[in-house]
N, CA, C and O atoms as a CHARMM CRD file, in Angstrom:
* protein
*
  312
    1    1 UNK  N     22.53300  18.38600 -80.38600 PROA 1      0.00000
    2    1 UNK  CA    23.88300  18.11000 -79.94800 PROA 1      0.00000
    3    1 UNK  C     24.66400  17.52400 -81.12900 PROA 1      0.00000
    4    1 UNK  O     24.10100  16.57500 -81.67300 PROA 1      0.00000
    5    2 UNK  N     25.86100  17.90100 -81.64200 PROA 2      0.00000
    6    2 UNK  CA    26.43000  17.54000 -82.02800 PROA 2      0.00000
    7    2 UNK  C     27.21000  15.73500 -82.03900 PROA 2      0.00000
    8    2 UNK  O     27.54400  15.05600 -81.06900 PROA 2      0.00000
    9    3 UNK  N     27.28200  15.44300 -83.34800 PROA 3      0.00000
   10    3 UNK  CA    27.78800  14.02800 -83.05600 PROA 3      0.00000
   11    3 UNK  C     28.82700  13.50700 -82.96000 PROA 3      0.00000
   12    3 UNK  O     29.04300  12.37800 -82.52000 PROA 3      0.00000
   13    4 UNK  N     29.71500  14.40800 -83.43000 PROA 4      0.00000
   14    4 UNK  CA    31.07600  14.57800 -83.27500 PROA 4      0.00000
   15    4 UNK  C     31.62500  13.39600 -84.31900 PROA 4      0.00000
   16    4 UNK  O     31.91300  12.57200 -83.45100 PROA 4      0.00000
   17    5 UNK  N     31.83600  12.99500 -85.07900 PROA 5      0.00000
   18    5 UNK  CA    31.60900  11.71700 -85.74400 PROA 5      0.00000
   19    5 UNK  C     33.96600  11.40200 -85.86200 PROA 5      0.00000
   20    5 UNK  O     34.90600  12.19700 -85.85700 PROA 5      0.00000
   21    6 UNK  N     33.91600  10.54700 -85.90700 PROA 6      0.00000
   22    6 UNK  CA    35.76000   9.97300 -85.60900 PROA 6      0.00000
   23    6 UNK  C     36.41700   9.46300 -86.58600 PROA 6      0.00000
   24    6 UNK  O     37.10500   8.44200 -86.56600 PROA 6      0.00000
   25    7 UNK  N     36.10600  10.53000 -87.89400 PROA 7      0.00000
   26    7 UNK  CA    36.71700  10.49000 -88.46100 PROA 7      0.00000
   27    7 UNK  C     36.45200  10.97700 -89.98900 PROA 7      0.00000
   28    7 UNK  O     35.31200  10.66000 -90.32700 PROA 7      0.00000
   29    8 UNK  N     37.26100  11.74200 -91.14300 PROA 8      0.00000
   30    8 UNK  CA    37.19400  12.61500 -92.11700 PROA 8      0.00000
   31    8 UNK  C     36.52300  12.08900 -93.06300 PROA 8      0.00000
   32    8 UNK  O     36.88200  10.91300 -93.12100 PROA 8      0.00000
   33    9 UNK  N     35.55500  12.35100 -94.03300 PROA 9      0.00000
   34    9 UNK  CA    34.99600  11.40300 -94.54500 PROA 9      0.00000
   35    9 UNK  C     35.96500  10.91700 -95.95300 PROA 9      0.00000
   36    9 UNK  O     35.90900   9.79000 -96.44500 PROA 9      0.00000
   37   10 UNK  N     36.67700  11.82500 -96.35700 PROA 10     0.00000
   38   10 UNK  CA    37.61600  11.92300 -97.70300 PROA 10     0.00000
   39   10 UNK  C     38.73300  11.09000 -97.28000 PROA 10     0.00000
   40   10 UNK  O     39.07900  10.29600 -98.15500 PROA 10     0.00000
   41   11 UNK  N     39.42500  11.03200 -96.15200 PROA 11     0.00000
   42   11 UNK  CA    40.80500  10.38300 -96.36100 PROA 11     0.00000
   43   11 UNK  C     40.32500   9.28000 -95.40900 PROA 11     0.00000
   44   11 UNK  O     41.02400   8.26600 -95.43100 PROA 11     0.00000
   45   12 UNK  N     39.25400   9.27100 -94.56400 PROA 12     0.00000
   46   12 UNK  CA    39.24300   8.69200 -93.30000 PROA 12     0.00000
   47   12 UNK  C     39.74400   8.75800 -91.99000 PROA 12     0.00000
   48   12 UNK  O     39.33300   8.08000 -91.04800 PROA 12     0.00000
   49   13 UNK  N     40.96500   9.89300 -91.94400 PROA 13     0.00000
   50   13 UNK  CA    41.71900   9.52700 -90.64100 PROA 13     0.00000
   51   13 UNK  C     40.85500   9.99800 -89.28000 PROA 13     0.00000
   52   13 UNK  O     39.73400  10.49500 -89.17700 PROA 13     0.00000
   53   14 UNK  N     41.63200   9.71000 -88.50800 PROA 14     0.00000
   54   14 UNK  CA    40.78100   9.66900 -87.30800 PROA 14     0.00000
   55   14 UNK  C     40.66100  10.85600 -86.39600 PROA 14     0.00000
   56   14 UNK  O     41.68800  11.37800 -85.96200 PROA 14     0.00000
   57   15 UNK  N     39.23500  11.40800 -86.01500 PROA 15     0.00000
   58   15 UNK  CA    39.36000  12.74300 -85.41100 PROA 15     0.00000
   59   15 UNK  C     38.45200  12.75700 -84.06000 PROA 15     0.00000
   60   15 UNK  O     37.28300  13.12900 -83.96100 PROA 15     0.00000
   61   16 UNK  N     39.35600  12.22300 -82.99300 PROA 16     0.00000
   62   16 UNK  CA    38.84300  12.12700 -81.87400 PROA 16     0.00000
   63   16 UNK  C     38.11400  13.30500 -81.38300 PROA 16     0.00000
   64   16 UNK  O     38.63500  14.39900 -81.59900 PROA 16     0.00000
   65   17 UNK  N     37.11100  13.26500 -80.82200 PROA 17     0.00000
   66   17 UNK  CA    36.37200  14.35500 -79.82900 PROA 17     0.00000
   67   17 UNK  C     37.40400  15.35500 -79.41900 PROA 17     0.00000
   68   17 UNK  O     36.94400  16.47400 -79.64800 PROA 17     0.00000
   69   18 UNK  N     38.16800  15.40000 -79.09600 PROA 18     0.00000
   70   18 UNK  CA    39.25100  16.20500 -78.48800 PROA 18     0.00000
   71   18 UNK  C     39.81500  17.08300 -79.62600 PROA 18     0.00000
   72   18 UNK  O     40.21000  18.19200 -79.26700 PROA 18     0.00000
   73   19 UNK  N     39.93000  16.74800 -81.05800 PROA 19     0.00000
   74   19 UNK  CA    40.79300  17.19600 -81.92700 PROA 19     0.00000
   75   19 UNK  C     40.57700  18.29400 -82.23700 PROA 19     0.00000
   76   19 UNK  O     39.40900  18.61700 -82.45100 PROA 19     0.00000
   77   20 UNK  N     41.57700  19.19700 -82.36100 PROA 20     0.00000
   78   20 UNK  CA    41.35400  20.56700 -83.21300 PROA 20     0.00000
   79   20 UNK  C     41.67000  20.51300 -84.57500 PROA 20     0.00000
   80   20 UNK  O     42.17500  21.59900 -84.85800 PROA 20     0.00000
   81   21 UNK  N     41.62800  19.84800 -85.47600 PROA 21     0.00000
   82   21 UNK  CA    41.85900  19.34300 -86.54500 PROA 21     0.00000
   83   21 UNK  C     40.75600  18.91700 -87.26500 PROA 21     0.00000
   84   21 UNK  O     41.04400  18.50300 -88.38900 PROA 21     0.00000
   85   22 UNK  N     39.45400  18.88500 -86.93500 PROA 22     0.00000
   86   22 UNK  CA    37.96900  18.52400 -87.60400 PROA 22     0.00000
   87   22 UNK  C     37.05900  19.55400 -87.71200 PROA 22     0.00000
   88   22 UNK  O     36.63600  20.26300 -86.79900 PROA 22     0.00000
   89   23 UNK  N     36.72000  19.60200 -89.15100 PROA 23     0.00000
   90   23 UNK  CA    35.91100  20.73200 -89.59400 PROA 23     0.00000
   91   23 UNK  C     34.43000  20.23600 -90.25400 PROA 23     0.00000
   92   23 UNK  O     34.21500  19.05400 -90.52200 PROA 23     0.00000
   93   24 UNK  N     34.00500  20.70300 -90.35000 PROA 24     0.00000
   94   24 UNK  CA    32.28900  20.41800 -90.14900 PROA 24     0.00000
   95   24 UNK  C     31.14700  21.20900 -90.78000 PROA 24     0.00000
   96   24 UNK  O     30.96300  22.31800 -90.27600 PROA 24     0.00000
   97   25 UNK  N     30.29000  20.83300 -91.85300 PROA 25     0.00000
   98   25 UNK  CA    29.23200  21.89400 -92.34000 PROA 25     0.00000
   99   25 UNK  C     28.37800  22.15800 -91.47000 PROA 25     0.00000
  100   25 UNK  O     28.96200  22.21600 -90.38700 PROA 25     0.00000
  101   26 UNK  N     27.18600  22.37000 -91.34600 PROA 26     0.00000
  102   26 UNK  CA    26.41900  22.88800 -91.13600 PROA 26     0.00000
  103   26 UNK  C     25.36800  21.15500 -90.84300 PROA 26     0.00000
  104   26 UNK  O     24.67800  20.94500 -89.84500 PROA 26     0.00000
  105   27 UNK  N     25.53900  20.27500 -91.89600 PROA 27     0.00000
  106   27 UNK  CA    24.91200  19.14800 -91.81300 PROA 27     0.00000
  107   27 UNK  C     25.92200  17.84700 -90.75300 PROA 27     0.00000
  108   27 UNK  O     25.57200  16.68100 -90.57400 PROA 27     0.00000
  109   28 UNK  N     27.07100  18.44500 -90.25100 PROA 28     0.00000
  110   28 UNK  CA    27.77300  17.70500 -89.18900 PROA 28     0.00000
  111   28 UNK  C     28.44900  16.95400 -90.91800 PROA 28     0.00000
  112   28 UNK  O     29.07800  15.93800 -90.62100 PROA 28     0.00000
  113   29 UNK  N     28.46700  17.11000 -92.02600 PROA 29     0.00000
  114   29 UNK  CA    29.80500  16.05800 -92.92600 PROA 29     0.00000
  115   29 UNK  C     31.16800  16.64300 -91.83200 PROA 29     0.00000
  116   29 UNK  O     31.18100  17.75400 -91.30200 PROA 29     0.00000
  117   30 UNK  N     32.06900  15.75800 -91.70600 PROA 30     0.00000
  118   30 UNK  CA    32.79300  15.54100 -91.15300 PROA 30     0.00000
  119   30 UNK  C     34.60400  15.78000 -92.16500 PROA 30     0.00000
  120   30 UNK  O     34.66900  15.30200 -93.29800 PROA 30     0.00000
  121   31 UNK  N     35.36100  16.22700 -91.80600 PROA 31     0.00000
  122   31 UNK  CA    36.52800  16.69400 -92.79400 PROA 31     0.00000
  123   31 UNK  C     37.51300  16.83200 -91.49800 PROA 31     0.00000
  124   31 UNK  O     37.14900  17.27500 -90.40800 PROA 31     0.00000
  125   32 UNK  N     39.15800  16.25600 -91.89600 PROA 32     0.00000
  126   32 UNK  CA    40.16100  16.50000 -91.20900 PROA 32     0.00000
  127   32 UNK  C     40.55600  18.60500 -92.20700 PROA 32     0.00000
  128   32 UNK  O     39.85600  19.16100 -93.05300 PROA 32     0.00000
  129   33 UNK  N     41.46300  18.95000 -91.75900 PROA 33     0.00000
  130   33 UNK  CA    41.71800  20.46100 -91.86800 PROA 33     0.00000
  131   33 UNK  C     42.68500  20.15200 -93.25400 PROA 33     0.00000
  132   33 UNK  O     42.78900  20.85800 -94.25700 PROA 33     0.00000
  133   34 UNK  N     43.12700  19.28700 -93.05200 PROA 34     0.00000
  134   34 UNK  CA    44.05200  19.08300 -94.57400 PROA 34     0.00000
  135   34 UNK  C     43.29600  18.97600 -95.28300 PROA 34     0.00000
  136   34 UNK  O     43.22500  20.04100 -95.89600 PROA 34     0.00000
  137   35 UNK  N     42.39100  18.08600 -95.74600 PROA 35     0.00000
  138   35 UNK  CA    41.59600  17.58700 -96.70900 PROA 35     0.00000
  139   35 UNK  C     40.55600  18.95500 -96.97200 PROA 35     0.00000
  140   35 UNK  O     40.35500  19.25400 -98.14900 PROA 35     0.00000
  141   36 UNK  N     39.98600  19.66900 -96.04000 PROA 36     0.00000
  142   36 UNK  CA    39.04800  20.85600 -95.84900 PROA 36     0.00000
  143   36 UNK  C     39.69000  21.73300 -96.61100 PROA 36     0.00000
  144   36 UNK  O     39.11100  22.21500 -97.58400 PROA 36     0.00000
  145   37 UNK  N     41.11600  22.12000 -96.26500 PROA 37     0.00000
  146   37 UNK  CA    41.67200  23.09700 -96.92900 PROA 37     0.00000
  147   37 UNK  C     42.24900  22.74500 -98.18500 PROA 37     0.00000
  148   37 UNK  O     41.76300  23.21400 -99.21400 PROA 37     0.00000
  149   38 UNK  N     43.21400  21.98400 -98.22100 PROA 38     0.00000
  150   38 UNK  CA    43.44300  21.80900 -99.72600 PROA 38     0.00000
  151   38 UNK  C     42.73700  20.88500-100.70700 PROA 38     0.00000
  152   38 UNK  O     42.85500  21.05100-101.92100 PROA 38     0.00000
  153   39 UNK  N     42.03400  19.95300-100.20000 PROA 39     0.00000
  154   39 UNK  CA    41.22700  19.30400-101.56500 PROA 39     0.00000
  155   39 UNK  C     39.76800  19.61000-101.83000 PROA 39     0.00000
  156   39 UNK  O     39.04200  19.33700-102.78600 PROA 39     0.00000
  157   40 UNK  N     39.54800  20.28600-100.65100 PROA 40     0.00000
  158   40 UNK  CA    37.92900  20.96500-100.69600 PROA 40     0.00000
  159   40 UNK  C     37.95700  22.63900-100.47600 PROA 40     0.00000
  160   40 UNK  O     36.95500  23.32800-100.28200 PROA 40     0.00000
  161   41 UNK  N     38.87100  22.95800-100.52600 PROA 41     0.00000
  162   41 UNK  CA    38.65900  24.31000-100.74400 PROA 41     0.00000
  163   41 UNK  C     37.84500  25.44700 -99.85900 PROA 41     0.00000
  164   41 UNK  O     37.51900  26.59700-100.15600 PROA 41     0.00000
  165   42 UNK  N     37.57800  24.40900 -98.25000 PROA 42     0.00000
  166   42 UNK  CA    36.80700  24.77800 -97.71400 PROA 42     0.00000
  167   42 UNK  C     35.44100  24.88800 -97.91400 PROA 42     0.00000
  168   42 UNK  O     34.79100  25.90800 -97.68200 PROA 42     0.00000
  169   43 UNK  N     34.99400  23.82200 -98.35100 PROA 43     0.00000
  170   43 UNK  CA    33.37600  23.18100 -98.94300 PROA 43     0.00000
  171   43 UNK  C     32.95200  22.26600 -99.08200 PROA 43     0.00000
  172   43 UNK  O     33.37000  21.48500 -99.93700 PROA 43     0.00000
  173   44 UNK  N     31.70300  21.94300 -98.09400 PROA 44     0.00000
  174   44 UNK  CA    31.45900  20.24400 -98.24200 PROA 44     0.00000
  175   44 UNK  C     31.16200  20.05500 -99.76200 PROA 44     0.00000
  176   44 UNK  O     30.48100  20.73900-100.52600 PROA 44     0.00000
  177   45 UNK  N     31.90200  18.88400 -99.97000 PROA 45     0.00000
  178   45 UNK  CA    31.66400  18.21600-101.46000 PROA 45     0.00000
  179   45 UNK  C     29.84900  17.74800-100.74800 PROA 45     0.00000
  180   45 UNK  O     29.21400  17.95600-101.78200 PROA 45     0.00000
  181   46 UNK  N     29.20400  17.47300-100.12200 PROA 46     0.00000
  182   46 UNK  CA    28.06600  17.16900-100.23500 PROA 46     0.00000
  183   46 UNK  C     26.93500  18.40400-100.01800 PROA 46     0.00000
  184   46 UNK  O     25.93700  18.55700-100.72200 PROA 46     0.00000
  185   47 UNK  N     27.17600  18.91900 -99.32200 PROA 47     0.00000
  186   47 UNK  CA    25.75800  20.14000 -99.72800 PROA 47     0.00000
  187   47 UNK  C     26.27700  21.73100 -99.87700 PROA 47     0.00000
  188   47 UNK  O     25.60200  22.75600 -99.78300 PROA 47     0.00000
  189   48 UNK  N     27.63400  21.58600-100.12800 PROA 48     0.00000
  190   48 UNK  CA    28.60800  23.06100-100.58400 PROA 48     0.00000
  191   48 UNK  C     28.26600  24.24500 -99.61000 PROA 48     0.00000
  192   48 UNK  O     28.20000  25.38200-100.07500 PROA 48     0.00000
  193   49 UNK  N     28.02300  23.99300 -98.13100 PROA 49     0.00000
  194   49 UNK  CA    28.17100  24.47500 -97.39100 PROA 49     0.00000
  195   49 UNK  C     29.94500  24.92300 -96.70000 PROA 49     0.00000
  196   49 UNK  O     30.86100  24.26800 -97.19800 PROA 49     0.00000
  197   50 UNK  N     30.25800  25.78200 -95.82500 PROA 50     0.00000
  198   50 UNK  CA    31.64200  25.84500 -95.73300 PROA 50     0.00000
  199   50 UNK  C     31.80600  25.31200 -94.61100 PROA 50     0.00000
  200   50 UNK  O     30.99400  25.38300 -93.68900 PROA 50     0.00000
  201   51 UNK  N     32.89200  24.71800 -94.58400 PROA 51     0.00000
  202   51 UNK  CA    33.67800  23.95800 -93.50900 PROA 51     0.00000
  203   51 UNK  C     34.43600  24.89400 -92.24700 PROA 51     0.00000
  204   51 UNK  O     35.50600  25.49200 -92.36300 PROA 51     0.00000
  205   52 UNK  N     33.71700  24.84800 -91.23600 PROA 52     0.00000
  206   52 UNK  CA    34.62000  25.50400 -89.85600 PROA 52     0.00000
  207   52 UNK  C     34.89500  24.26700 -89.10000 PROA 52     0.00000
  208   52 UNK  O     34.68900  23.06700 -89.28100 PROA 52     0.00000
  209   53 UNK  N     35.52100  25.11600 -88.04100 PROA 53     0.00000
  210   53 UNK  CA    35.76800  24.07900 -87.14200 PROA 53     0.00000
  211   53 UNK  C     34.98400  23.53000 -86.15800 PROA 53     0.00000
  212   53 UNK  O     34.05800  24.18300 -85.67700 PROA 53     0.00000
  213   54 UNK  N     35.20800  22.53500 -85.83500 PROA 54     0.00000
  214   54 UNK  CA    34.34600  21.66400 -85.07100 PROA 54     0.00000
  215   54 UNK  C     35.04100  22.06400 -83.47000 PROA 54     0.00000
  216   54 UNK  O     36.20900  21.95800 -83.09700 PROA 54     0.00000
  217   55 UNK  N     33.81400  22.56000 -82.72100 PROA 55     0.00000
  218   55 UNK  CA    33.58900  22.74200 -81.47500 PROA 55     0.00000
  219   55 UNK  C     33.97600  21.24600 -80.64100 PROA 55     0.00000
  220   55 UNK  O     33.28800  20.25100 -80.86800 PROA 55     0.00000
  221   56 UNK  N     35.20200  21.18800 -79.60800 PROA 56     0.00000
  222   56 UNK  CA    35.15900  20.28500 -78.66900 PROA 56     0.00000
  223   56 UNK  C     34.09700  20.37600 -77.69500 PROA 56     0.00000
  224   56 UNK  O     33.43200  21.34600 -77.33300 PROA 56     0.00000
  225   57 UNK  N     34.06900  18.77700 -77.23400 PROA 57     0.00000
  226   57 UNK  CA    32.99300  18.88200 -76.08600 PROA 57     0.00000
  227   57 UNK  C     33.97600  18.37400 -74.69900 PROA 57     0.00000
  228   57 UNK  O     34.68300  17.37100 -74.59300 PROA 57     0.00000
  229   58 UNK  N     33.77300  19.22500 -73.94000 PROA 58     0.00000
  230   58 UNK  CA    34.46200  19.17600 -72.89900 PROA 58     0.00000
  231   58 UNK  C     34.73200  17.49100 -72.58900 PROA 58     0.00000
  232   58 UNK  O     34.01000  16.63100 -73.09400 PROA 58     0.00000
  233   59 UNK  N     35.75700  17.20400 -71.78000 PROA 59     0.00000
  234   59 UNK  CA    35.76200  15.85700 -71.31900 PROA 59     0.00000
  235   59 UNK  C     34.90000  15.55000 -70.43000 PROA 59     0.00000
  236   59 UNK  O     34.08800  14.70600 -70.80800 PROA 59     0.00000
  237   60 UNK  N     34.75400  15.99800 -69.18100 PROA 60     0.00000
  238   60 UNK  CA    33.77300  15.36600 -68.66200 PROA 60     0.00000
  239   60 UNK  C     32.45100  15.67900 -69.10000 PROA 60     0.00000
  240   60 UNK  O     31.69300  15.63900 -68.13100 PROA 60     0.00000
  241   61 UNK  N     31.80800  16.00000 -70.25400 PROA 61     0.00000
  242   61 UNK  CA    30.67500  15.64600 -70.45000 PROA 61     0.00000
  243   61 UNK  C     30.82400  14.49300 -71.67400 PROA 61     0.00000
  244   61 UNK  O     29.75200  13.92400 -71.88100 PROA 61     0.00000
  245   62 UNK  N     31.42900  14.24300 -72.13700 PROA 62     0.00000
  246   62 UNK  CA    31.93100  13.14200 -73.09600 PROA 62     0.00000
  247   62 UNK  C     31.23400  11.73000 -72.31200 PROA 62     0.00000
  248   62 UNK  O     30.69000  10.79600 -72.90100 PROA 62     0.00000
  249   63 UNK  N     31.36000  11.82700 -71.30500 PROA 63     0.00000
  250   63 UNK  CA    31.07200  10.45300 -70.42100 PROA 63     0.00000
  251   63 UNK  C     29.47300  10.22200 -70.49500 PROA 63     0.00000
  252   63 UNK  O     28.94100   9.11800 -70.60900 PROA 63     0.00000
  253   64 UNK  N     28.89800  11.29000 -70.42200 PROA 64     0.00000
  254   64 UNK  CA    27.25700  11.11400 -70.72500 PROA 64     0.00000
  255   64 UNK  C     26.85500  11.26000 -71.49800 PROA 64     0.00000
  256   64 UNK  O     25.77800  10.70300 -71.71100 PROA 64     0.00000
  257   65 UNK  N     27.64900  12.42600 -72.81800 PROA 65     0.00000
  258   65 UNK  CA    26.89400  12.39500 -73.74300 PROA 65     0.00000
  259   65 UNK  C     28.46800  12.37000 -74.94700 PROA 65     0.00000
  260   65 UNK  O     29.26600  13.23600 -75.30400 PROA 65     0.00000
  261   66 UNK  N     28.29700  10.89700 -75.24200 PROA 66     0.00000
  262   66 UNK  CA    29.57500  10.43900 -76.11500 PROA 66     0.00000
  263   66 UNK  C     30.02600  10.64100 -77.63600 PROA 66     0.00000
  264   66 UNK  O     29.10000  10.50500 -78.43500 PROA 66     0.00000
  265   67 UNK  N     30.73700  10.81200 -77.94900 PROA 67     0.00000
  266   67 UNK  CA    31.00500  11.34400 -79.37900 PROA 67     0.00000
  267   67 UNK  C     30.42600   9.67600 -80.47900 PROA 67     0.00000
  268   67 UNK  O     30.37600   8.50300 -80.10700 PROA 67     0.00000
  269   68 UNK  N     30.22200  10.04500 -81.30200 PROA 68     0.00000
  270   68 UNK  CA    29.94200   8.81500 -82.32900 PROA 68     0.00000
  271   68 UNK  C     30.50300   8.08100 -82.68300 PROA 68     0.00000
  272   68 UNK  O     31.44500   8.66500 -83.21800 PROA 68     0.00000
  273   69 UNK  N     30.66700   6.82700 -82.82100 PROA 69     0.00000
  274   69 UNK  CA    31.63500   5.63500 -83.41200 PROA 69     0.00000
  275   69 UNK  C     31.07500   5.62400 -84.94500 PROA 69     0.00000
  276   69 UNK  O     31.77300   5.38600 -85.93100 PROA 69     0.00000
  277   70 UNK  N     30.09300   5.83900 -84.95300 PROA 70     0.00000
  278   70 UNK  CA    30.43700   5.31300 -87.03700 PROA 70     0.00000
  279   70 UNK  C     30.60000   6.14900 -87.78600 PROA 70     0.00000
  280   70 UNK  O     30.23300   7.32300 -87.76300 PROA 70     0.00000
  281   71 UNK  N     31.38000   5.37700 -88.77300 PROA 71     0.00000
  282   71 UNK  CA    32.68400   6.19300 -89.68100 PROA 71     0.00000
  283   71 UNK  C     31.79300   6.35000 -90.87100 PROA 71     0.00000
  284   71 UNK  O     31.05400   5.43300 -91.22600 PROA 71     0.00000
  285   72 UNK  N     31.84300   7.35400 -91.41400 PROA 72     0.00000
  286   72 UNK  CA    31.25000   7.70400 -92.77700 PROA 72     0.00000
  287   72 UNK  C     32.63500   8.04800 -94.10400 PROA 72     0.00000
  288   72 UNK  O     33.34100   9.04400 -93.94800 PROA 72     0.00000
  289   73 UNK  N     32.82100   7.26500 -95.12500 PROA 73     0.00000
  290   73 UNK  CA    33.97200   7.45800 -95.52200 PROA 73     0.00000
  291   73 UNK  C     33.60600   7.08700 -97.50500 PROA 73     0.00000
  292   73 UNK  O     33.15800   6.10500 -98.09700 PROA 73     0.00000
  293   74 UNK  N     34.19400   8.76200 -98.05000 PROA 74     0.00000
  294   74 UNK  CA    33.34400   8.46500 -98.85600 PROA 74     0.00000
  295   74 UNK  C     34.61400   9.52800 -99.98500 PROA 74     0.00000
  296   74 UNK  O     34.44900  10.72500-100.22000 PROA 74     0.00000
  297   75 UNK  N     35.70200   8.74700-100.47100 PROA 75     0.00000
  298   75 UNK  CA    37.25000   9.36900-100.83600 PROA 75     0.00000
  299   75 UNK  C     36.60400  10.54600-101.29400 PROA 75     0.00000
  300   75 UNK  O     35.41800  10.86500-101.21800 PROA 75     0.00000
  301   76 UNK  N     37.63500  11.17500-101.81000 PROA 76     0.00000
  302   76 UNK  CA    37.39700  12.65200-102.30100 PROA 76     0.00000
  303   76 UNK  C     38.54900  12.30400-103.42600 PROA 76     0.00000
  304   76 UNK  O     39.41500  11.45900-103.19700 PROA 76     0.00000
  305   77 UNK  N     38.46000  13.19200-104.92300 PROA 77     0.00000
  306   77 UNK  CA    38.75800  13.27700-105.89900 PROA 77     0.00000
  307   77 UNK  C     39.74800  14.25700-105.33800 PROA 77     0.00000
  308   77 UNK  O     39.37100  15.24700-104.71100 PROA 77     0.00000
  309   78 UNK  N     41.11800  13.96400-105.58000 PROA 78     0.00000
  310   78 UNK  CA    42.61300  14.14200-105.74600 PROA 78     0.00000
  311   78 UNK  C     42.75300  15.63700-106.69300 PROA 78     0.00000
  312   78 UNK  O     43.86300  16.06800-107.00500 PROA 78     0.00000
């Protein structure tokens, strides 16, 4: 299951479970769509896998099986 993690790891902002705006390797690194597309080129800076989008998890299963609170935040070169 996915961890859904809340937030981009390069700029930090915040990407609730719900968002269509969070993109994701293969290893769950975590990226808002701005940062994915223009400062990564569509490639995790950590294992250069490509960045799609991150699958929502419905709301009511959110309640049993909850998206992640810790933030992994780790800037990205400009």
């Amino acid at each position: 299951m996915l961890e859904l993690r809340p937030n981009c790891e390069c700029c930090d902002c915040d990407l609730p479970p719900d968002s269509t705006e969070a993109r994701i390797c293969s290893f769950e690194c975590t990226f808002c769509a701005d940062c994915a597309d223009h400062r990564l080129q569509g490639l995790c800076p950590n294992c250069g896998g490509e960045l799609l989008r991150r699958p929502r998890r419905p709301a009511e299963k959110l309640a049993a099986n909850p998206a992640s609170d810790h933030r992994i935040h780790k800037p990205c070169p400009d």
